[in-house]
N, C-alpha and C positions, 0 to 999 in steps of 0.2 A: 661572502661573495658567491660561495658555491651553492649557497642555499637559493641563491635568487638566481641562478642559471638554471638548475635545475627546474627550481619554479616556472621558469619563462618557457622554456622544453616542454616540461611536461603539459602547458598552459598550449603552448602552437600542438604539439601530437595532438590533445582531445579537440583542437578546434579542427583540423586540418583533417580527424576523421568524423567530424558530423558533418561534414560535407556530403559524405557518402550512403545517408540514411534510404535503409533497406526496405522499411513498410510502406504500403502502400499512402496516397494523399489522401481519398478520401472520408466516406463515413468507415468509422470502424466500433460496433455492436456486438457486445457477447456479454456471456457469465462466468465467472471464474468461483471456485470452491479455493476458500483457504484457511488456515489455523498454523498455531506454531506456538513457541516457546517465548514467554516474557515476563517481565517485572512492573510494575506500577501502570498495569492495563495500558500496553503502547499502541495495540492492537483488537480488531475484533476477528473473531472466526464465522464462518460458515458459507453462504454465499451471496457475492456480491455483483452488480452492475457493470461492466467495463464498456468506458465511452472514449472514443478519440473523433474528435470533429476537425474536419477541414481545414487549414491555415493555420491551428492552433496547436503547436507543438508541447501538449500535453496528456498523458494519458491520464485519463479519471478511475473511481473506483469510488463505487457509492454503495453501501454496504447498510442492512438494518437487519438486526434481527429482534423477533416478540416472542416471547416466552411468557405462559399465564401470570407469571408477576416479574418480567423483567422487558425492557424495550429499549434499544441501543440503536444508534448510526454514526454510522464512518461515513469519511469522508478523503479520499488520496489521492495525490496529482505528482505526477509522475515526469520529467522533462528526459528523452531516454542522451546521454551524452556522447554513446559511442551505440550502432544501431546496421550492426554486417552481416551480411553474409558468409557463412564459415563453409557450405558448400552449393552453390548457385547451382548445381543440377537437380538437387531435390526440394531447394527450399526452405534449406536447411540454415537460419541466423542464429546470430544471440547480440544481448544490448547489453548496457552498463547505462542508471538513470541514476536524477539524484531527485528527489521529492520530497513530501510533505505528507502528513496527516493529521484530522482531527478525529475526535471521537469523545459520545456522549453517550452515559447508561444510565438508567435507573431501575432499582430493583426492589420494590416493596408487596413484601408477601406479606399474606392477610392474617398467617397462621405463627408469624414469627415479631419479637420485639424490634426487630430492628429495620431498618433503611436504608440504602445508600445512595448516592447520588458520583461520581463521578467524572471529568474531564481530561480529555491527555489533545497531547498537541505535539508535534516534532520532526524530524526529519526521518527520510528514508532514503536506502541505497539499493533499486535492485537489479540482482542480477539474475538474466534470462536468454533463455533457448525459443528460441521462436518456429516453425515449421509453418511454413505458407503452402498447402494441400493443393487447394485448388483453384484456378482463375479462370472464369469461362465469361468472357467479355467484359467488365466493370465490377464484377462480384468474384469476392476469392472470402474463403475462407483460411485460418489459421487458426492452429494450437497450440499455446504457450503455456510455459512452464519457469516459474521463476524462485528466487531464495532472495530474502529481504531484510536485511541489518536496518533497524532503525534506532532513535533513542532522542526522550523528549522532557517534557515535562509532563506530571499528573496530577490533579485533585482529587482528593475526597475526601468526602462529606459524610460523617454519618449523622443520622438521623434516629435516636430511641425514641418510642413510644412512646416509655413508661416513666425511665430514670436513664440515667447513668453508666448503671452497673454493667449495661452489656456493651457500652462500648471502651474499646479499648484505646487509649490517649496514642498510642504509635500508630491508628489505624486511620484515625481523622489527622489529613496533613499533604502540604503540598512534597512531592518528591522527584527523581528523577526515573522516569520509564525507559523501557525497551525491550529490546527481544530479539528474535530471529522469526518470522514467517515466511509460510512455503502458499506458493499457490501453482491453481494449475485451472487453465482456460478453453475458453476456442472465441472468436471472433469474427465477424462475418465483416468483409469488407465493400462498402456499397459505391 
């Protein structure tokens, strides 16, 4: 019985503060640089898209990167759950979201036996500092910074050339991913 009041508590607080969401409604466009720490590819690094459109309370994160024999895209959406301001004189938020990811690589060098192919998919939780800079009529800018627990599922795939011999049987296999990633942004808000 105490497990389910506290439930229901804890369930009215996060509703009773997304009442109170701190960023702006409309377009909001930027880039964000990110990378981190994980297991069974939950994540990709480097820099990625950040989109939040109008009415639709989700932040995006569209991410690819190419490399002369590797080619990857993410994909993250982000719903933020708690979204305040910690000090309204400078600008100063932070959120708490709960979201998703997909993400897809392929890596086939011309000079090596092997292949791979992978997929990951899962949730994420992140937590961020927000700083809204400047507003001069409809347009504001902001700079975010955030820390990212996720944890999901992955595939992969290998692919040899030739035989056998170079892949390793623990290395093809579905498993369970995650990590920790850090990222850090700005956003123009229209």
């Amino acid at each position: 019985m105490k497990k389910v009041v506290l439930a229901v508590l804890l369930g009215l607080v996060l509703c009773s503060v997304c009442v109170f969401a701190e960023h702006p409604g409309g377009w909001g466009l930027g880039v964000m640089g990110h990378g981190g720490y994980g297991w069974g590819r939950s994540g990709m690094g480097g820099v990625a898209l950040s989109l939040k459109a109008p009415r639709l309370p989700v932040y995006w994160g569209i991410n690819l990167e190419l490399y002369s024999d590797f080619f990857g895209v993410g994909l993250s959406g982000d719903y933020y759950l708690i979204d305040k301001m910690l000090i309204p004189k400078i600008g100063l938020g932070w959120y708490l979201g709960l979201g998703g990811f997909f993400t897809f690589g392929r890596y086939n060098p011309s000079y090596d036996y092997n292949a791979w192919t992978y997929l990951s998919f899962g949730g994420r939780l992140p937590i961020g500092l927000s700083w809204q800079l400047l507003k001069a009529g409809s347009i504001g800018i902001e700079i975010f910074g955030e820390v990212i627990p996720s944890l999901g599922l992955g595939l992969r795939l290998w692919n040899s050339k030739y035989n056998d011999y170079h892949v390793r049987a623990s290395d093809s296999h579905v498993g369970v991913g995650g990590g920790i990633d850090f990222g850090l942004g700005v956003r123009i808000w229209l």
